[in-house]
Residue, then its C-alpha position, 0 to 999 in steps of 0.5 A: x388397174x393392176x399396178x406392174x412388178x418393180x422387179x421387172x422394170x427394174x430387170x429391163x433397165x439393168x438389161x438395157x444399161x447392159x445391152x447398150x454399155x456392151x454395144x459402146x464397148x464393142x464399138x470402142x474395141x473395133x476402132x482401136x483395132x482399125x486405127x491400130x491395124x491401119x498403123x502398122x499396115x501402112x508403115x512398111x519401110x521396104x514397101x514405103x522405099x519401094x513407093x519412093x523410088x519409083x516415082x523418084x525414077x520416073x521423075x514424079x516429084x509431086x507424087x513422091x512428096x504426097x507418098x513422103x508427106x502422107x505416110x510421114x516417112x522423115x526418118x533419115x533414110x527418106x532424107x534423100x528424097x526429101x532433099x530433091x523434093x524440096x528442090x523440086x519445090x523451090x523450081x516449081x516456085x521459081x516458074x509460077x513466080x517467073x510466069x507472073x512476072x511475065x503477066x506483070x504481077x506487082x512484087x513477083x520480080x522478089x519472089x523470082x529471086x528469091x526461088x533462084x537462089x534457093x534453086x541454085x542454093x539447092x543444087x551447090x549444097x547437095x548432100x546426096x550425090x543422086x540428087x546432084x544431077x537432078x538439082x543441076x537440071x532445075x538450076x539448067x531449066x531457069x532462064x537466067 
């Protein structure tokens, strides 16, 4: 039986170690690329206020919430549209707790309450006068 060369063995694990340390390096590389690519692409503020004022305009509070929530748009100038945001919410609240109240769900009169006053709240504490009339319609919308 003829014993092989050590050199070779040793050779084909230094090229292996290399070949899969290269790939890991590789791997490591592109995907700092892409989560750095992917930062920088999708946070353009003009683009980001363009997005908001579009479904502010057109009334679509719930999209306007996931575009502020899932492109993490707080700084101040989204300030305005957190606002009727919030409002909306606090409305959307106060008819599903109304809606149970109607079916006779126990301890939803509170809730009613409590989103009515956070409704009204919303609409005397406007910081933005473009959000005025939006927060007065929900506070129109309730049945008080």
């Amino acid at each position: 039986m003829k014993q092989k060369n050590p050199i070779i063995g040793i050779v084909w694990k230094s090229v292996l170690v290399l070949y899969f340390g290269m790939l890991f390096y590789t791997m490591i590389k592109i995907s700092v690329e892409m989560i750095v690519d992917y930062n920088q692409d999708h946070y353009n503020q003009a683009e980001s206020i363009e997005r908001c004022d579009y479904d502010y305009y057109n009334r679509n509070f719930g999209g306007l919430r996931e575009t502020l929530t899932l492109n993490h748009l707080h700084d101040e100038i989204f300030d305005k549209y957190w606002e009727v945001v919030d409002g909306y919410e606090d409305y959307v609240n106060y008819v599903t707790w109304q809606r149970a109240a109607n079916q006779g769900v126990e301890e939803s009169s509170t809730q009613v309450e409590n989103y009515r006053t956070a409704v009204i709240e919303n609409s005397k504490n406007c910081k933005f006068s473009d959000n005025q009339e939006i927060l007065d319609g929900f506070v129109e919308n309730m049945e008080l």
